[in-house]
C-alpha positions as a Markdown table, in Angstrom:
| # | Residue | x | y | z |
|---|---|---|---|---|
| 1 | Unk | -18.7 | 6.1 | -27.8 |
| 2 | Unk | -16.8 | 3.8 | -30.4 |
| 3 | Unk | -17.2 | 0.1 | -29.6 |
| 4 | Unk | -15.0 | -2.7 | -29.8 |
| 5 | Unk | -16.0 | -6.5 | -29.3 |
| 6 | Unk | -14.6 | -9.7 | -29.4 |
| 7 | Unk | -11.2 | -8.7 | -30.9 |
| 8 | Unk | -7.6 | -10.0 | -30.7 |
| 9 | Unk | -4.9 | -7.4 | -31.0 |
| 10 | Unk | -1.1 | -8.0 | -30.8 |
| 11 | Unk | -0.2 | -4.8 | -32.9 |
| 12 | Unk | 2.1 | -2.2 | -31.3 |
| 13 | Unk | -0.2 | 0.9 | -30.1 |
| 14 | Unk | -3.8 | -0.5 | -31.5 |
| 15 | Unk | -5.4 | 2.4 | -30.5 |
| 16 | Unk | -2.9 | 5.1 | -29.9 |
| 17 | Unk | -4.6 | 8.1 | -29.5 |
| 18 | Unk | -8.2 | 7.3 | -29.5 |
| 19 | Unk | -10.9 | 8.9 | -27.5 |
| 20 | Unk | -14.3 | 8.2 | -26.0 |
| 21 | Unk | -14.2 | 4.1 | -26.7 |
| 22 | Unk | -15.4 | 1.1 | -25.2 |
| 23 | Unk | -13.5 | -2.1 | -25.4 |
| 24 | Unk | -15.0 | -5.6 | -24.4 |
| 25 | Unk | -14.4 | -8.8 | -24.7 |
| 26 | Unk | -11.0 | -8.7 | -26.5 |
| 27 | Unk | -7.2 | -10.5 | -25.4 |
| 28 | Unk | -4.3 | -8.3 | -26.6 |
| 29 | Unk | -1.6 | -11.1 | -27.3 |
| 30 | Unk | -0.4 | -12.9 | -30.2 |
| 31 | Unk | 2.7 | -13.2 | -32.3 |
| 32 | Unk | 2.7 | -9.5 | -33.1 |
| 33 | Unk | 3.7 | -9.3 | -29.4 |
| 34 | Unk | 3.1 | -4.8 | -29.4 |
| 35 | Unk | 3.2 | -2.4 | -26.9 |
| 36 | Unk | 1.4 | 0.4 | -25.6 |
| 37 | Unk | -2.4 | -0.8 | -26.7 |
| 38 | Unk | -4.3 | 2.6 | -25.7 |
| 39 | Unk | -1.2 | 5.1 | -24.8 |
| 40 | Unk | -1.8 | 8.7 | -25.2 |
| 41 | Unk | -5.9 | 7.8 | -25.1 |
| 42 | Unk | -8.7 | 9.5 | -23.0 |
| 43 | Unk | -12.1 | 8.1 | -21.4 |
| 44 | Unk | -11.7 | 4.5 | -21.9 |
| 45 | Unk | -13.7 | 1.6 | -20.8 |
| 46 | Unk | -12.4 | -1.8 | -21.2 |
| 47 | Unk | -14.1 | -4.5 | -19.6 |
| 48 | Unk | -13.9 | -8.1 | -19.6 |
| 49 | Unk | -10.7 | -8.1 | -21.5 |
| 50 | Unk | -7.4 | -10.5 | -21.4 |
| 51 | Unk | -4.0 | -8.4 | -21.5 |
| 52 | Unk | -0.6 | -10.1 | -22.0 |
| 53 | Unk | 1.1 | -6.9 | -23.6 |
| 54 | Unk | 3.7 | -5.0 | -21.8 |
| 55 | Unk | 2.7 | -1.1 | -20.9 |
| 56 | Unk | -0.8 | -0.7 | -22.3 |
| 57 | Unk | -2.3 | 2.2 | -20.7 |
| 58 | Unk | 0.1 | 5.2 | -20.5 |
| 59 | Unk | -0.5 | 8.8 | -20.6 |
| 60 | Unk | -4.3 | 7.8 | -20.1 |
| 61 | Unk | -7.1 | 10.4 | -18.8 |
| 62 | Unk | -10.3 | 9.1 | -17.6 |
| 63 | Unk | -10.1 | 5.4 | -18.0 |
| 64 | Unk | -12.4 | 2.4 | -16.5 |
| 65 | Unk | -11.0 | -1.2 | -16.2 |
| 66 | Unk | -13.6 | -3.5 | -15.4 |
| 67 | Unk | -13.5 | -7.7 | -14.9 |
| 68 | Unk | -10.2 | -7.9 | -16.6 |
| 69 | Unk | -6.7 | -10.1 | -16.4 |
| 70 | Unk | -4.0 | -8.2 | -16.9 |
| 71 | Unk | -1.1 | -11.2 | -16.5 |
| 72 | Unk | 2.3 | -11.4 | -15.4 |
| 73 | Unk | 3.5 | -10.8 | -18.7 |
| 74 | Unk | 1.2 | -7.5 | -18.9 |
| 75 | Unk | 4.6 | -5.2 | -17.3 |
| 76 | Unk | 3.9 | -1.6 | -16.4 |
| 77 | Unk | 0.2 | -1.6 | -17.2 |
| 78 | Unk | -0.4 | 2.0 | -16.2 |
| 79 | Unk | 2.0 | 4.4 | -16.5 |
| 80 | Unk | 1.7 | 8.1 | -15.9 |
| 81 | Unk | -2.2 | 8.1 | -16.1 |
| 82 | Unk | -5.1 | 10.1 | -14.1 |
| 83 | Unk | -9.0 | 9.7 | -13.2 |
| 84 | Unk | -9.1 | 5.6 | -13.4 |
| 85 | Unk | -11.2 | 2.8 | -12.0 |
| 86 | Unk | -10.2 | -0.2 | -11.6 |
| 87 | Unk | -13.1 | -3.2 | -10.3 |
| 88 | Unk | -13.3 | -6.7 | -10.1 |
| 89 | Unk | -9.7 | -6.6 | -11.7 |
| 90 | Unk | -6.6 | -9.1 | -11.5 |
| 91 | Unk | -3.4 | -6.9 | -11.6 |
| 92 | Unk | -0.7 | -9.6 | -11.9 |
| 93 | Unk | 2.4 | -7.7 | -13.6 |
| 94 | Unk | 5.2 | -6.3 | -12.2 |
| 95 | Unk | 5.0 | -2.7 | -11.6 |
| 96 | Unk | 1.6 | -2.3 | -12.5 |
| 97 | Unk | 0.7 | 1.3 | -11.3 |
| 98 | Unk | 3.3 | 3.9 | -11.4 |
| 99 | Unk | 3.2 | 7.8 | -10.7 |
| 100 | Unk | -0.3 | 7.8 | -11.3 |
| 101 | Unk | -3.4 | 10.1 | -10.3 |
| 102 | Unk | -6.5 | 9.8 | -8.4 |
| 103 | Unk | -7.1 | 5.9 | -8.8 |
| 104 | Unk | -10.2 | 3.8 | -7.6 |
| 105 | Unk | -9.1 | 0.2 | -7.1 |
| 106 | Unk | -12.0 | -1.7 | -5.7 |
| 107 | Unk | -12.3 | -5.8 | -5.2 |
| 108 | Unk | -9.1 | -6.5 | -6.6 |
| 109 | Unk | -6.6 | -9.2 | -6.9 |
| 110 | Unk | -2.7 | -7.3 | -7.2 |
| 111 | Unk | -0.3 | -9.3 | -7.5 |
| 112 | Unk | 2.8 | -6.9 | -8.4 |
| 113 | Unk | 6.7 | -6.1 | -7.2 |
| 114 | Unk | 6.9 | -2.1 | -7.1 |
| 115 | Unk | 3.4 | -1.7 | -7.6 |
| 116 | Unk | 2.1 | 1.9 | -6.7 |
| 117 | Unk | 5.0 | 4.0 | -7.0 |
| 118 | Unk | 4.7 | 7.8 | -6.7 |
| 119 | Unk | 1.3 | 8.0 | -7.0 |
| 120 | Unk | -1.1 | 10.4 | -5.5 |
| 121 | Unk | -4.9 | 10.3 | -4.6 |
| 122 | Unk | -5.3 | 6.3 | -4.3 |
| 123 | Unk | -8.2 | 4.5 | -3.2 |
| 124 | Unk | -8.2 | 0.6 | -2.2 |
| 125 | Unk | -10.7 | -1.3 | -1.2 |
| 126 | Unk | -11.8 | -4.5 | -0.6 |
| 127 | Unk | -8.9 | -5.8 | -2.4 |
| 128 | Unk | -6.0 | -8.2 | -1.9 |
| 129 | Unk | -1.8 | -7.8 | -2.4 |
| 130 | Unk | 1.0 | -8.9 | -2.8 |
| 131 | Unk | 4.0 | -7.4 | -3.6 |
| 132 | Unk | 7.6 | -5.4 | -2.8 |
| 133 | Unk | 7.8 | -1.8 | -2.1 |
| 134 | Unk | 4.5 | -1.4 | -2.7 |
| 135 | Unk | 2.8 | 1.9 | -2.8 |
| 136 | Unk | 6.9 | 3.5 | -2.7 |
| 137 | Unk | 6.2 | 7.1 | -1.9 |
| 138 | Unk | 2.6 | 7.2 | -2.7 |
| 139 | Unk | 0.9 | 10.5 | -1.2 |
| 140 | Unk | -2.9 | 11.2 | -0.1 |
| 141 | Unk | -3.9 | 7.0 | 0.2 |
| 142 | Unk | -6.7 | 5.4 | 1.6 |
| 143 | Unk | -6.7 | 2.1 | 2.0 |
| 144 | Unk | -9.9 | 0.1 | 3.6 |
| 145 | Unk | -10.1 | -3.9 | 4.1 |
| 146 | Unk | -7.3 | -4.5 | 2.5 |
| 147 | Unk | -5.4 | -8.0 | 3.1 |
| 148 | Unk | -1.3 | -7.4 | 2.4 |
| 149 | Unk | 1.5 | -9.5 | 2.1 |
| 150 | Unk | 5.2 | -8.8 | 1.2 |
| 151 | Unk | 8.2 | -6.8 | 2.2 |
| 152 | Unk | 9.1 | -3.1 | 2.5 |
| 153 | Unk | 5.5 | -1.9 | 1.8 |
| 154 | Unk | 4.4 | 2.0 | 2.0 |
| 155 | Unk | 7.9 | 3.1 | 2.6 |
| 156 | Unk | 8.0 | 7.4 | 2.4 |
| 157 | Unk | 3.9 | 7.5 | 2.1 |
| 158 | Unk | 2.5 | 10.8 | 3.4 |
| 159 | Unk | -1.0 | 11.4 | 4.0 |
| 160 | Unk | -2.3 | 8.0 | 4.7 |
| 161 | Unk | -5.3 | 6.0 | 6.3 |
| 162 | Unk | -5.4 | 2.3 | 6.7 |
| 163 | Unk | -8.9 | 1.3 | 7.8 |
| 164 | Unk | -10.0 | -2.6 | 8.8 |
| 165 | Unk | -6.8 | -4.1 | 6.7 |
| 166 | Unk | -4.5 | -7.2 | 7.4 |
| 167 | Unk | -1.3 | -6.5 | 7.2 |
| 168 | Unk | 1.9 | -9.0 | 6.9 |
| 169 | Unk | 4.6 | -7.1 | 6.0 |
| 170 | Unk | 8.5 | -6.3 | 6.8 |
| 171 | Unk | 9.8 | -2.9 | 7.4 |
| 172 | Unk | 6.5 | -1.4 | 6.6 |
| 173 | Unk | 5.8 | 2.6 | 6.6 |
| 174 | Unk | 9.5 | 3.2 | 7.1 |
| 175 | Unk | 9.8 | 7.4 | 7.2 |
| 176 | Unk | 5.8 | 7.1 | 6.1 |
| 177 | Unk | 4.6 | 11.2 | 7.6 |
| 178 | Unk | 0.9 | 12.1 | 8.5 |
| 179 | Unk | -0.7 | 8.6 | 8.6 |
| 180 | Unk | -3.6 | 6.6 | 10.5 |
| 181 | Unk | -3.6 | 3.2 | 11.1 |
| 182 | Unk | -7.1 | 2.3 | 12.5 |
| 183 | Unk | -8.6 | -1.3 | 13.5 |
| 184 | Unk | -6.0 | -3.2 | 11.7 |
| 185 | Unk | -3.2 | -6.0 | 11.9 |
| 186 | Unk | -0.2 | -5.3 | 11.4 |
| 187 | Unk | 2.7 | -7.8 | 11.4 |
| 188 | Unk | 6.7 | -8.0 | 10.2 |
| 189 | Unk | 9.9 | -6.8 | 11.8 |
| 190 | Unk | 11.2 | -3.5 | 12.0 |
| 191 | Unk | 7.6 | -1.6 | 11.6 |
| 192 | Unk | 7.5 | 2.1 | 10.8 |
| 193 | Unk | 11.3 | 3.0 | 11.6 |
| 194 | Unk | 11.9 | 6.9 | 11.1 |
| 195 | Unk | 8.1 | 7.8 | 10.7 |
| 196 | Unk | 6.6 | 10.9 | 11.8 |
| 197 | Unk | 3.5 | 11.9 | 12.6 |
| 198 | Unk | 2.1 | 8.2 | 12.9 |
| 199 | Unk | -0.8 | 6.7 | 14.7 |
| 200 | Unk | -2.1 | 3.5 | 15.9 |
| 201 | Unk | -5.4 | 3.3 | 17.1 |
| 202 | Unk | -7.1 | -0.2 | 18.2 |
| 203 | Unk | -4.4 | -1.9 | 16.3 |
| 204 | Unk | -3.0 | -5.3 | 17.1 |
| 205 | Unk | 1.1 | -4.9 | 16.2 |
| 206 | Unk | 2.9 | -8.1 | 16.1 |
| 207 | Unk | 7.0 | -8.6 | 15.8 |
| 208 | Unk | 10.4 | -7.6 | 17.2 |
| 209 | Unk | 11.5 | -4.2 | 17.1 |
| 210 | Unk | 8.3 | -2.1 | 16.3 |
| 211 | Unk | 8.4 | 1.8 | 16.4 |
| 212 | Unk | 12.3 | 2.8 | 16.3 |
| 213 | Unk | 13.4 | 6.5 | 15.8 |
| 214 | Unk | 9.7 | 7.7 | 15.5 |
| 215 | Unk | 8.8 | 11.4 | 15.7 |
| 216 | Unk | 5.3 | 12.4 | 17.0 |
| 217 | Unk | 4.4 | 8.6 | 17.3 |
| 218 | Unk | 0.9 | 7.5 | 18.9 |
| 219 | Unk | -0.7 | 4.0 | 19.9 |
| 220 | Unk | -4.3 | 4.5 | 21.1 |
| 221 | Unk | -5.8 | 0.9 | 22.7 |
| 222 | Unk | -3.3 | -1.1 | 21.0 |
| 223 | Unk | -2.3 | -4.8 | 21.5 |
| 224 | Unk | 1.4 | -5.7 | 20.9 |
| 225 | Unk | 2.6 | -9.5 | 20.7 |
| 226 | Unk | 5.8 | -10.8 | 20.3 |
| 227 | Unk | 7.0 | -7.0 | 20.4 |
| 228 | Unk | 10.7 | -6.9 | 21.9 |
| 229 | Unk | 13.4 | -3.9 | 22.4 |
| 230 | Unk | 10.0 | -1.4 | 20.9 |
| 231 | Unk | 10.3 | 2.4 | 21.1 |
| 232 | Unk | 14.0 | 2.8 | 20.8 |
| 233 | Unk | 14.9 | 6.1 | 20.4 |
| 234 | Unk | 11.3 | 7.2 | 19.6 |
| 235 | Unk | 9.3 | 10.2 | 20.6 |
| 236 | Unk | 6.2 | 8.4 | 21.9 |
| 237 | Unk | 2.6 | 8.3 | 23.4 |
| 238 | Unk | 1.1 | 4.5 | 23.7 |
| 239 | Unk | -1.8 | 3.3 | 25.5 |
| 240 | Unk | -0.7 | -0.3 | 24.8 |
| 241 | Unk | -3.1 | -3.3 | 26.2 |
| 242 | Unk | -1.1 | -6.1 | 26.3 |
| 243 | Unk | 2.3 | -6.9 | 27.8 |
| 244 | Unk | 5.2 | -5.9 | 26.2 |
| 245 | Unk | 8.7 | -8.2 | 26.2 |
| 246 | Unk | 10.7 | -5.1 | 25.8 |
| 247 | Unk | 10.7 | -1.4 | 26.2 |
| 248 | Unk | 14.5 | 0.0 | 25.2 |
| 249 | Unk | 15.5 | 3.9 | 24.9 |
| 250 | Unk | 12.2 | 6.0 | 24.4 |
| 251 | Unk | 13.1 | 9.1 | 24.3 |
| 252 | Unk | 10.3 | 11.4 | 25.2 |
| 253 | Unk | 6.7 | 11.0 | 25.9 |
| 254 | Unk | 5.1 | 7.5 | 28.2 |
| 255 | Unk | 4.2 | 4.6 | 27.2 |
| 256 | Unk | 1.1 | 2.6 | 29.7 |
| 257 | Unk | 1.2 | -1.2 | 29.7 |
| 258 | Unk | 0.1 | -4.0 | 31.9 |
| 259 | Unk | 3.1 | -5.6 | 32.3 |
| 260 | Unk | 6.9 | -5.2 | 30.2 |
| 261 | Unk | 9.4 | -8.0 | 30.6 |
| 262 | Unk | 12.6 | -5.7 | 30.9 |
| 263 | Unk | 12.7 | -1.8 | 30.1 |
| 264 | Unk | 16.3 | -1.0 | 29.3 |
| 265 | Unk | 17.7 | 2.7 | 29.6 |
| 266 | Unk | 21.2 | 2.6 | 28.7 |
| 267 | Unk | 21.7 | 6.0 | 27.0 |
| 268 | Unk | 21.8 | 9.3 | 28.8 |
| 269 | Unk | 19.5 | 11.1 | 25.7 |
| 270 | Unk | 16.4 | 8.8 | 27.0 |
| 271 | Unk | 13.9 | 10.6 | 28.9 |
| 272 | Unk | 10.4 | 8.7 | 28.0 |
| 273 | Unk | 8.6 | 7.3 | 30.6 |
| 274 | Unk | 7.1 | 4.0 | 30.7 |
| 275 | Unk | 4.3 | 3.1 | 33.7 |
| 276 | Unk | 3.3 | -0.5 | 34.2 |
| 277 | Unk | -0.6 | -0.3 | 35.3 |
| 278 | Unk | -2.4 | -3.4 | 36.5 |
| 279 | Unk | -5.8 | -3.2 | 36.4 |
């Protein structure tokens, strides 16, 4: 494996091409102001590095980003790239992961508009983000303890978990397919409109107008709060624990809560049924 230490590079493409390198130690800025530091590389380590270049790992295989700040002037950072780790890692640019494959990103900070799109085979963990339209069609992602905040996050996701995460969030998983949601939080407006094959279990939902035009919906042993006009037009089955200020329109399945401020059935097409058990 080549080495590399204590470098600055500002050059467009400094290591176009190269294979089997380790990079540490170096800031890729200066007047220079290049692009596309490792594009075209495979099995790369770079660790402890400072990036303020636009788009420097693209078409990458097998690459390993640890301790580093990529800024918000770092745009695009990786691009088109497969088999990478990312640890202990601030991801401040805009768009910094993009129709990528089989990522690890572990005790992050991401801090990035459009960050995730079309990629497949994503791990998070233990990691923190903010961000619009994040993870934008993403397939096959896990996501455990991961603390969220923006606006129109995992929209068209298929084959998704969420495990122990904080979510804050405005039309989140709108027509997400085939995903868990499992011990979390979830709050914003609008949640999961159009979704299929979606399921709440021991979740705690919180805003107005959750769960509209949902096919194959479940909520196992959830809480909903400040939850009004939920379940409109959806196909439903909800085990819901807390009261509810609104039911209006399910369509088909029941929904069980203690209590339900006013359930409103004004269309002839809606058939669910919702019981109100005490106790």
């Amino acid at each position: 494996m080549k080495e590399f230490f204590s470098q600055n590079y500002d050059q467009e493409r400094a290591f176009y091409g190269e294979k089997d390198i380790f990079v540490h130690h170096c800031r890729f800025a200066g007047p220079a102001d290049g692009e596309s530091a490792f594009k075209e590389c495979k099995d790369v380590k770079v660790q402890e590095c400072e990036f303020d270049l636009r788009y420097p790992f693209w078409h990458v295989r097998g690459l390993e980003i640890d301790q580093c700040h990529l800024s918000e002037t770092c745009r695009a950072a990786l691009w088109y790239s497969d088999h990478i780790a990312v640890t202990n890692t601030e991801l401040h640019g805009i768009k910094a992961l993009r129709e990528c494959r089989a990522v690890r990103l572990c005790d992050c900070s991401i801090r990035s508009a459009e960050f995730g799109w079309m990629s497949a085979d994503v791990d998070v963990k233990n990691v923190t983000a903010e961000g619009e339209y994040f993870m934008l069609r993403g397939e096959d992602l896990r996501f455990e303890n991961m603390t969220f905040k923006g606006k129109y996050s995992f929209q068209y996701v298929k084959n998704a978990t969420f495990e122990g995460c904080d979510l804050d969030t405005k039309d989140a998983l709108w027509h997400a397919e085939n995903v868990v949601v499992r011990n979390c939080r979830v709050k914003g407006e609008y949640l999961a409109w159009y979704c299929k094959n979606v399921t709440f279990e021991n979740c705690t939902i919180i805003g107005t107008q959750p769960l509209c035009y949902c096919e194959g919906l479940k909520l196992i042993n959830c809480e909903m709060h400040e939850c009004d006009l939920a379940f409109e037009r959806s196909e439903v089955e909800a085990s819901v624990t807390t009261p509810v200020i609104s039911i209006k329109n399910p369509l088909s399945g029941k929904i069980t809560v203690p209590a339900v401020g006013e359930i409103i059935y004004d269309i002839a097409e809606a058939k669910g049924e919702v019981e109100v058990v005490n106790g």
